[in-house]
C-alpha positions in Angstrom: 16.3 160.3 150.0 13.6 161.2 147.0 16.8 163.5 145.5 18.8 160.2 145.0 15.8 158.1 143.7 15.3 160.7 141.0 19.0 160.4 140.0 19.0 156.4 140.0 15.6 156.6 138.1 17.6 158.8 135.5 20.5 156.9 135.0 18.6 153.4 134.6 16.7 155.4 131.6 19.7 156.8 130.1 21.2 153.4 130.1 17.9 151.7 128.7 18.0 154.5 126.0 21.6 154.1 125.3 21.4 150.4 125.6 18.5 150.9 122.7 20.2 153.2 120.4 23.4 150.6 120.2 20.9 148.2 119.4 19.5 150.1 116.6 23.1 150.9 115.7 24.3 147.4 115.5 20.4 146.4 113.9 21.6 149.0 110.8 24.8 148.2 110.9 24.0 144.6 109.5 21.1 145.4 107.4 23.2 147.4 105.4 25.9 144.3 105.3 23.2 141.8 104.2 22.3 144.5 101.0 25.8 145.3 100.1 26.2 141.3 99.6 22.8 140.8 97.8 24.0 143.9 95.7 27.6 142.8 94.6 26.1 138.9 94.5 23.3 140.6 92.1 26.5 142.6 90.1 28.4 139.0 89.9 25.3 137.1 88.4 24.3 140.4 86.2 28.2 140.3 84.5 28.2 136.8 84.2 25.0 136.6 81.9 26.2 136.7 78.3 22.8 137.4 77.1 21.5 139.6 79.8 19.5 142.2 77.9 20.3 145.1 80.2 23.9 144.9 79.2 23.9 143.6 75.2 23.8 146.6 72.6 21.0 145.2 70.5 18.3 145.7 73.2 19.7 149.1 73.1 19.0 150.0 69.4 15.8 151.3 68.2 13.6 149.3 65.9 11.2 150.7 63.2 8.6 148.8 64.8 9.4 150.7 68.6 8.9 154.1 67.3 
C-alpha cells in the first residue's frame, strides 16, 4: 500500500509542476505580446513625428559650439 501512495504522491507533483510551467509559459507568452504592441505603437508615434529629433538630419550634424 505505501508503494502506491508514493506513486500517487508523484504524479500529483508532476502535475502541480507541469500545471506551473504552462502557467509560466502562457504568463511569457503574453508579456512578450503586450511589448511587441507597446513597441510597434512606440515605432507608429516615433514615424509620425515630423520633428522628432531622433530621426531629422539637423540634430545629426555637428555644430562648432558641440565640439
Amino acid at each position: 500500500m505505501k508503494d502506491t501512495d508514493w506513486v500517487l504522491g508523484d504524479m500529483v507533483w508532476a502535475i502541480v509542476a507541469m500545471a506551473v510551467i504552462l502557467g509560466l509559459m502562457a504568463l511569457n507568452a503574453y508579456v512578450q505580446r503586450l511589448a511587441r504592441i507597446e513597441e510597434a505603437e512606440r515605432i507608429k508615434r516615433q514615424g509620425s513625428d515630423p520633428l522628432n529629433p531622433q530621426r531629422s538630419a539637423a540634430s545629426q550634424s555637428r555644430r562648432p559650439s558641440d565640439i
